[in-house]
Backbone bond lengths (Angstrom), bond angles and torsions (degrees), N, CA, C in turn:
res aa  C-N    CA-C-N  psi(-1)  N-CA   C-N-CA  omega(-1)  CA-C   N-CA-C  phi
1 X - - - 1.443 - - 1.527 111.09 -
2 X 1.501 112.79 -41.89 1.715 110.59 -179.16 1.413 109.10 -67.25
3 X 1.544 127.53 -16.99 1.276 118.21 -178.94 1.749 110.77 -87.84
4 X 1.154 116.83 -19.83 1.551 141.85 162.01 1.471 101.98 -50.74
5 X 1.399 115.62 -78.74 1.734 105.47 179.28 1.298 111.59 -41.22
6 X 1.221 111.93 -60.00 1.734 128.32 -161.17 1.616 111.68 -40.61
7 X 1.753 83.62 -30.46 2.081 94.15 -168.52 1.908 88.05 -79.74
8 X 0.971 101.52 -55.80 2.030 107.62 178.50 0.901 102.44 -12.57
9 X 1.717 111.43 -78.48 1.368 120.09 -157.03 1.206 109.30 -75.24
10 X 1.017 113.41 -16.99 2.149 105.24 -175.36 1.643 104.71 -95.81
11 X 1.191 107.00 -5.24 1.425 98.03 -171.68 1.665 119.69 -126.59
12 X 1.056 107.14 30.70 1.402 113.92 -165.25 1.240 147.43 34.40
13 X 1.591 93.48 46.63 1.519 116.72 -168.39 1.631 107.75 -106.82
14 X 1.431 115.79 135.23 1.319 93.94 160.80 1.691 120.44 -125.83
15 X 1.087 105.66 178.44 1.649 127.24 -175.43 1.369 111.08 -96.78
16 X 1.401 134.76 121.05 1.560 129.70 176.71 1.689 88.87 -133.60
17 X 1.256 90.40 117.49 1.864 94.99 157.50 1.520 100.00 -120.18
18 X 1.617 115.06 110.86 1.570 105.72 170.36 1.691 98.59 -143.43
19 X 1.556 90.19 126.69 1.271 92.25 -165.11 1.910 103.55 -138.83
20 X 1.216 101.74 157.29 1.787 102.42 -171.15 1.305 122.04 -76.59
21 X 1.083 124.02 132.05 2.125 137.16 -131.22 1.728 75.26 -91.58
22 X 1.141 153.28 26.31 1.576 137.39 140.59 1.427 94.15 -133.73
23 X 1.186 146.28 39.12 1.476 152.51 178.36 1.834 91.90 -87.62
24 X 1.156 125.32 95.61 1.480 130.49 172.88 1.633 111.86 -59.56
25 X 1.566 112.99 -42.80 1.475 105.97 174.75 1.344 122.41 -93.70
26 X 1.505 127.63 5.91 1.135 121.96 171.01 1.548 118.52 -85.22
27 X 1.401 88.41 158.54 1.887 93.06 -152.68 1.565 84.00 -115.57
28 X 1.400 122.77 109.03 1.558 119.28 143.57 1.088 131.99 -39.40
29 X 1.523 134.34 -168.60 1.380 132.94 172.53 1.511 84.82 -112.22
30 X 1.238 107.43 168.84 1.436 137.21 179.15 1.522 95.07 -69.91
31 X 1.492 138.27 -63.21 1.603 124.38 -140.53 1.886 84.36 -159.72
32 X 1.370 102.82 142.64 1.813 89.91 157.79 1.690 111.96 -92.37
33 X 0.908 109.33 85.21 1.747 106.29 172.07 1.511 118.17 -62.32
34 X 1.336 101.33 117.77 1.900 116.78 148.58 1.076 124.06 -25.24
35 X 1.005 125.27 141.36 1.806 125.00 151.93 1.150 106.69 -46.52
36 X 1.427 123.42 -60.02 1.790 132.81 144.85 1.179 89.74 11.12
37 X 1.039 118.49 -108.60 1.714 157.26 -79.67 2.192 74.80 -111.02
38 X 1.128 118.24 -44.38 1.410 127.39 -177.83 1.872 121.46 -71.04
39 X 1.162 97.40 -39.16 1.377 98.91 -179.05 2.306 98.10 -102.00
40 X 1.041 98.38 1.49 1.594 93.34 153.77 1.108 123.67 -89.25
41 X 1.389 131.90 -19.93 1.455 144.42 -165.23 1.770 107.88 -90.90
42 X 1.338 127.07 117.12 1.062 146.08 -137.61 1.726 87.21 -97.73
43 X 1.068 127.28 -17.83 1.418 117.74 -151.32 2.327 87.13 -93.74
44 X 1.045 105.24 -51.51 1.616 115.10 166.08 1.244 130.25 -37.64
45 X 1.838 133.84 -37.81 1.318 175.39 134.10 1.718 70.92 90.77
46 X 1.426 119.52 -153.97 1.437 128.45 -152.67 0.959 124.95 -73.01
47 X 1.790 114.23 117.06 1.574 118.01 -161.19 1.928 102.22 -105.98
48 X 0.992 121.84 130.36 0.981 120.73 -168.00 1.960 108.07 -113.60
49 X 1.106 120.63 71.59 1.142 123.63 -167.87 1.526 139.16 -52.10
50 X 1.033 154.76 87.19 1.286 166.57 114.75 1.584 140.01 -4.49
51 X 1.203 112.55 22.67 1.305 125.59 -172.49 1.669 130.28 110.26
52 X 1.299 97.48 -44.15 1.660 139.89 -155.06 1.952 82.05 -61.78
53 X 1.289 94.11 143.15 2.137 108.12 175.61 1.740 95.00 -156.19
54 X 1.060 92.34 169.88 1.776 113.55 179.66 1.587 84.15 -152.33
55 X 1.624 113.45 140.52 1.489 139.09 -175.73 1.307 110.03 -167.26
56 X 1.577 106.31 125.72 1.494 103.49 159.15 1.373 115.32 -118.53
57 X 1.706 104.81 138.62 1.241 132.41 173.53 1.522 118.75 -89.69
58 X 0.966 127.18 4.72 1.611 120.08 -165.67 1.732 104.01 -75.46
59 X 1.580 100.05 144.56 1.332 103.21 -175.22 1.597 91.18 118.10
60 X 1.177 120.65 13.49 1.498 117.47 135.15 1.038 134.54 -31.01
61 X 1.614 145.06 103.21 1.490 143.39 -179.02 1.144 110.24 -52.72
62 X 1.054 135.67 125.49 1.725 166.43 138.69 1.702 121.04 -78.09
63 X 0.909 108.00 133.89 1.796 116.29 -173.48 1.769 91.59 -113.67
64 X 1.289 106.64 -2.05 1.670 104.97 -175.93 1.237 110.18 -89.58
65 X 1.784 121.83 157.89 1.111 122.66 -174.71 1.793 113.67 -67.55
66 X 1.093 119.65 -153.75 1.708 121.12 -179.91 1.405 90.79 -88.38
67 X 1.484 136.40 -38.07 1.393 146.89 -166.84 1.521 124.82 -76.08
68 X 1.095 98.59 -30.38 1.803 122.57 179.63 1.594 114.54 -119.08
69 X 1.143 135.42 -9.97 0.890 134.44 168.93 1.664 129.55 -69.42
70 X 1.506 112.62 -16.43 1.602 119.53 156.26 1.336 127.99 -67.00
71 X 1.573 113.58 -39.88 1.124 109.85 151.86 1.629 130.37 -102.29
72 X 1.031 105.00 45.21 1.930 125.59 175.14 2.091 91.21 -88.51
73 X 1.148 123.89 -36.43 1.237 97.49 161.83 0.985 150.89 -52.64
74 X 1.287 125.56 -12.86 1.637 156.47 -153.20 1.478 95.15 -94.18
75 X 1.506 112.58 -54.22 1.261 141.56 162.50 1.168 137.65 -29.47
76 X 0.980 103.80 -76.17 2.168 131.96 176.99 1.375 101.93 -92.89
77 X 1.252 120.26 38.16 1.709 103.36 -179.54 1.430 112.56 -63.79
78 X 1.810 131.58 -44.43 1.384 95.16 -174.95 1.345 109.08 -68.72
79 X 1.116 126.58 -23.54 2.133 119.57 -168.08 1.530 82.17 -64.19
80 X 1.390 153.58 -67.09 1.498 132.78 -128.58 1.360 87.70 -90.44
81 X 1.135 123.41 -15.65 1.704 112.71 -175.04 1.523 98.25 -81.15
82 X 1.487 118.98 -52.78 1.562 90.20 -170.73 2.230 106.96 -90.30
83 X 1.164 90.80 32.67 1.467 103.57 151.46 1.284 130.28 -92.51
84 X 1.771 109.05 -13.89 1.223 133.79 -177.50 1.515 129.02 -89.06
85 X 1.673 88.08 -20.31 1.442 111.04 -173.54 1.214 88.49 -89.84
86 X 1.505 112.09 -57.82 1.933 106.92 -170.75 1.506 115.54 -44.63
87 X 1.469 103.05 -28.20 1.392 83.54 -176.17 1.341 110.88 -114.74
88 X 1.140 136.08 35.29 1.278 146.70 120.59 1.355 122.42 -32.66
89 X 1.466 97.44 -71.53 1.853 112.47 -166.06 1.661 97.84 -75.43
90 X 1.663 124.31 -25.09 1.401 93.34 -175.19 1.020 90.12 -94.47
91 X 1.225 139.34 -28.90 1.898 125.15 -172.96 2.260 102.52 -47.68
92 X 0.710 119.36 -47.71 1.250 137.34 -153.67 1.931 89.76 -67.02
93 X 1.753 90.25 -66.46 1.901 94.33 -176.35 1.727 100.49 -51.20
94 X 1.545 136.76 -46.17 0.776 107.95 -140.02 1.891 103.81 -117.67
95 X 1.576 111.09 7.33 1.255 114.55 143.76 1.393 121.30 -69.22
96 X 1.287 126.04 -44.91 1.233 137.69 164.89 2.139 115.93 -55.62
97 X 1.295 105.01 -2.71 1.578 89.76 -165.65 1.382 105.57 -88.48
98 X 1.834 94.43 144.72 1.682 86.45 -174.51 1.744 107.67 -94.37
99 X 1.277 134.75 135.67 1.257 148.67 -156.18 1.581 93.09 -46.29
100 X 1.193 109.11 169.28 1.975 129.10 160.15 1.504 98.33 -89.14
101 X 1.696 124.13 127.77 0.986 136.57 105.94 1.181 136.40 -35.41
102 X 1.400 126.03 124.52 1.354 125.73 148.67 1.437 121.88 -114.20
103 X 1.248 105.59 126.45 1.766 115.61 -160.16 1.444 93.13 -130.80
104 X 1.537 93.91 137.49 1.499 103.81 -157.83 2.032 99.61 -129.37
């Protein structure tokens, strides 16, 4: 899997997991990791970045029950599509964000 990100970020690929916040079979990601958070991690050694992010969005609003709500996509296609876009543009700002300093 760490060689999977590594290709992401170097290759201008990205990762969208966005999935509907009562969606029972959708599988989140574990953590949203930084670029930060990626080129600190010793197991990766030098990531040389290129565009490429992984972000999860899930926790999409649904008006559907726990039962119907997997296939509520079928459904709401333009809302999940420009749910798709949203999380495009923030996955991108906020893999890309550079941390807060505090300088004293």
């Amino acid at each position: 899997m760490q060689l999977a990100i590594k290709y992401l970020v170097e290759n201008n690929v990205f990762f969208l997991v966005v999935n509907y916040e009562n969606d029972f079979i959708g599988m989140p990601l574990a953590g949203k990791p930084t670029l930060n958070d990626l080129q600190n991690s010793k197991s990766l050694g030098d990531i040389t970045p290129n565009g490429g992010f992984l972000y999860d969005a899930s926790g999409v609003k649904c008006w559907t029950n726990v039962f119907s709500s997997h296939m509520a996509y079928w459904s709401n296609g333009k809302r999940f599509a420009k749910s798709i876009v949203k999380a495009y543009n923030d996955g991108y700002k906020y893999f890309y964000s550079i941390p807060e300093t505090t300088e004293k």
